[in-house]
C-alpha positions as CSV (number, residue, x, y, z in Angstrom):
1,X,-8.8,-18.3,-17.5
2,X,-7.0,-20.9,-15.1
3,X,-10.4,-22.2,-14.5
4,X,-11.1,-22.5,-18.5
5,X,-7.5,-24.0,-19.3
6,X,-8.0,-26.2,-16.3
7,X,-11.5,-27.9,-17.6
8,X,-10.7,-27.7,-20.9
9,X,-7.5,-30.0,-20.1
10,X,-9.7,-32.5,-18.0
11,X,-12.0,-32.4,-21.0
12,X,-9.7,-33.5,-23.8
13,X,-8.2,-36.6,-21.1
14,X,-11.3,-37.6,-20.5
15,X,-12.7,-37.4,-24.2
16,X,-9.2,-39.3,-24.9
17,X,-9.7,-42.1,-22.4
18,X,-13.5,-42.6,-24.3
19,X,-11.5,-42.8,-27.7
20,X,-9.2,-45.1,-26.1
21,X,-12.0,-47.2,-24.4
22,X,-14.1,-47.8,-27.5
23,X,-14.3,-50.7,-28.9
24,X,-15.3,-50.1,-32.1
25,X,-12.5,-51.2,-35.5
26,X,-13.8,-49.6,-37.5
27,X,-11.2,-47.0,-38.7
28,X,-13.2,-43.9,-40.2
29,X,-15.1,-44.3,-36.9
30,X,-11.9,-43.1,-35.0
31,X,-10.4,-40.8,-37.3
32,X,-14.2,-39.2,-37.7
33,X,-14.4,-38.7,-33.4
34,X,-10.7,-37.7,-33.7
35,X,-11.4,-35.1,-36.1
36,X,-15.1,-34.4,-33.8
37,X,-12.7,-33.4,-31.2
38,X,-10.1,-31.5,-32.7
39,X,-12.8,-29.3,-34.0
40,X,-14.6,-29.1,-30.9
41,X,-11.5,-28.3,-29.0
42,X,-10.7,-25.3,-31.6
43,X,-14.1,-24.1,-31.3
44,X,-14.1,-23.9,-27.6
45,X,-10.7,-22.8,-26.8
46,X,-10.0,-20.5,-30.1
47,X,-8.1,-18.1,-27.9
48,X,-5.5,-19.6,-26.2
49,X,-2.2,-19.8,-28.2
50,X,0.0,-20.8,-25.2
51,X,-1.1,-24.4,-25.1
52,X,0.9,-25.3,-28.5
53,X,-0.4,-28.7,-29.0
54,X,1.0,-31.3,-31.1
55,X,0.0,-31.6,-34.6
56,X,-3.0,-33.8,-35.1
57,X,-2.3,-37.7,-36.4
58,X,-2.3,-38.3,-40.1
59,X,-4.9,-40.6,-41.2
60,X,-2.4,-43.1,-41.8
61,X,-1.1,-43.4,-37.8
62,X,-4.8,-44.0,-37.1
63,X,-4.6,-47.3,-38.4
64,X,-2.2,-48.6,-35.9
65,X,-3.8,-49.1,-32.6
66,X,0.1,-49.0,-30.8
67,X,0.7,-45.4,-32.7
68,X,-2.8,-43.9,-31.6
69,X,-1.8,-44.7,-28.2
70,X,1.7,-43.5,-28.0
71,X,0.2,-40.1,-29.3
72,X,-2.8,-40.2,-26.6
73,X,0.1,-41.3,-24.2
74,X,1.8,-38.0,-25.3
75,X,-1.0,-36.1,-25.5
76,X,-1.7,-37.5,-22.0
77,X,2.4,-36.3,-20.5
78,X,2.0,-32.9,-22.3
79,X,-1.1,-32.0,-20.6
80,X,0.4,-33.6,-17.2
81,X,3.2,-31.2,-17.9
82,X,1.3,-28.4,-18.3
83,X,-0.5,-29.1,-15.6
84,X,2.2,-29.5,-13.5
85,X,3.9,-26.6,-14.5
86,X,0.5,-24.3,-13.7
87,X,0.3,-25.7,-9.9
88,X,4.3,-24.9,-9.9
89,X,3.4,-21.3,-10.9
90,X,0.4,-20.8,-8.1
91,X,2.7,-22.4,-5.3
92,X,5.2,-19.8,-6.2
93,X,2.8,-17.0,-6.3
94,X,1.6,-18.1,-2.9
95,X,5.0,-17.4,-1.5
96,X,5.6,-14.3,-3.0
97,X,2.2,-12.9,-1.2
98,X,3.3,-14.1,1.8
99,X,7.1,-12.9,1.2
100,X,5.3,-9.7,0.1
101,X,3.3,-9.2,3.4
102,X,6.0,-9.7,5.7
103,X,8.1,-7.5,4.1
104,X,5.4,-4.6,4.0
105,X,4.7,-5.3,7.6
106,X,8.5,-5.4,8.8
107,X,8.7,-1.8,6.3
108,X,5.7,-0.6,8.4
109,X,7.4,-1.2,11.4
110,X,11.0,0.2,10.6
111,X,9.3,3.2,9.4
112,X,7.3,3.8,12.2
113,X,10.1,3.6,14.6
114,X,12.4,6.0,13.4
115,X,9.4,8.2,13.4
116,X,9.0,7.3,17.2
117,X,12.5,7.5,17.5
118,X,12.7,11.0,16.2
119,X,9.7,11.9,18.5
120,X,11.9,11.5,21.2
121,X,14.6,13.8,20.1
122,X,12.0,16.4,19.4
123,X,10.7,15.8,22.7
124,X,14.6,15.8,24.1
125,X,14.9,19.2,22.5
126,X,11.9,20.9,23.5
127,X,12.5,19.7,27.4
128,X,16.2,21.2,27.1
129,X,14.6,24.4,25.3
130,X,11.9,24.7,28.3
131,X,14.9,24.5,30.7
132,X,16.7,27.1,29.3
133,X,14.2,29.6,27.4
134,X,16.7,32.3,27.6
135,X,19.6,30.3,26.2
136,X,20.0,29.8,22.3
137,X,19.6,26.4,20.9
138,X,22.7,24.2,21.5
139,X,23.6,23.4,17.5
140,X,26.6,21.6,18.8
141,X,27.1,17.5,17.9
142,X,28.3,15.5,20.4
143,X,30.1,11.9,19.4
144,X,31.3,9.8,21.8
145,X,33.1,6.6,21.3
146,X,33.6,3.8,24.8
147,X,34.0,0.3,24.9
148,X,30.3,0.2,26.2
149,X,29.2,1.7,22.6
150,X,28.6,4.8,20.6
151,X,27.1,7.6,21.8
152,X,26.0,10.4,19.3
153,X,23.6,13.4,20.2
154,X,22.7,16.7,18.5
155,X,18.8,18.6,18.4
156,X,18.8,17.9,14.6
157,X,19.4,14.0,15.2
158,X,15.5,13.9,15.2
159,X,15.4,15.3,12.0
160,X,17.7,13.0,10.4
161,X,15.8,10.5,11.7
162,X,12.5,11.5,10.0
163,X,14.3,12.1,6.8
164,X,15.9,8.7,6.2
165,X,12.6,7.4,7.7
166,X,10.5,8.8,4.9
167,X,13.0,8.5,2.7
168,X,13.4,4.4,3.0
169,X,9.0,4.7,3.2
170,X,9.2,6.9,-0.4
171,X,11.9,4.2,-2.0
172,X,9.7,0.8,-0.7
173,X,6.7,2.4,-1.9
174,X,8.0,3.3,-5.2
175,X,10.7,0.6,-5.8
176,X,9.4,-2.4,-3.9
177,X,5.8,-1.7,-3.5
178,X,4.3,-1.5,-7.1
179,X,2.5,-4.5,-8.5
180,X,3.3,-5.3,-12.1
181,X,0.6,-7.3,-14.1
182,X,2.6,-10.7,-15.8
183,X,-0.4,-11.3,-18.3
């Protein structure tokens, strides 16, 4: 569709400039290849309603040479508008893909380590259980608070871990993730 809009753009500035270049007077001649292209232009691009061009001269501007070229001068800035306005629109979709990559490659790697993070507290568990097989499993919590830091252990810390894990994973995925058609 960009492609169609696109040509179909070039087209009518190019077809504009040939009206413009003509050197024919004769007025029905120019209101006749006006008309030629209007209906050529409706034919061909029937479809789009989001262009919203200007209305089309009345036969009495085409008499004046300095008002047919104001409204091919307009005609001319609308299009360079719209134009504009469409290469805006790609460069901003451009960064958003990028934005979007980055951000699903930094989730990837949050996500995977807490999961190696609460590996290791599995594995810290099972090495104290192997220790002491005849033992019951410490459920205590330990929190520790120094100038150096924070220190916080417990055998279930590995399962917290996993759950806020997956549970940031689940929200990305369903909140973040989803791709939402815009036409």
């Amino acid at each position: 569709m960009k492609t169609k809009l696109f040509s179909c753009l070039c087209s009518l500035l190019i077809f504009s400039s040939v009206l413009l270049n003509a050197q024919t007077t004769d007025k029905n001649t120019k209101k006749r290849k006006l008309e030629e292209l209007k209906t050529a232009w409706e034919k061909k691009y029937a479809g789009l309603d989001s262009l919203n061009l200007p209305d089309s001269l009345k036969a009495v501007y085409l008499e004046d040479s300095v008002t047919f070229q104001r409204y091919n001068d307009h005609l001319t800035a609308y299009f360079d508008y719209k134009i504009s306005g469409y290469k805006h629109r790609q460069k901003v979709f451009s960064w958003q893909l990028f934005s979007s990559k980055v951000i699903f490659f930094c989730v990837v790697f949050l996500v995977l380590t807490g999961l190696y993070f609460s590996y290791l507290q599995f594995q810290k568990a099972m090495t104290a259980n192997k220790t002491a097989p005849s033992e019951k499993i410490n459920l205590a919590s330990e929190l520790e608070a120094s100038p150096t830091g924070i220190k916080i252990s417990s055998p279930v810390l590995g399962v917290i871990i996993l759950i806020i894990s997956l549970l940031f994973f689940y929200l990305y995925l369903i909140h973040i993730y989803p791709i939402k058609e815009i036409f």
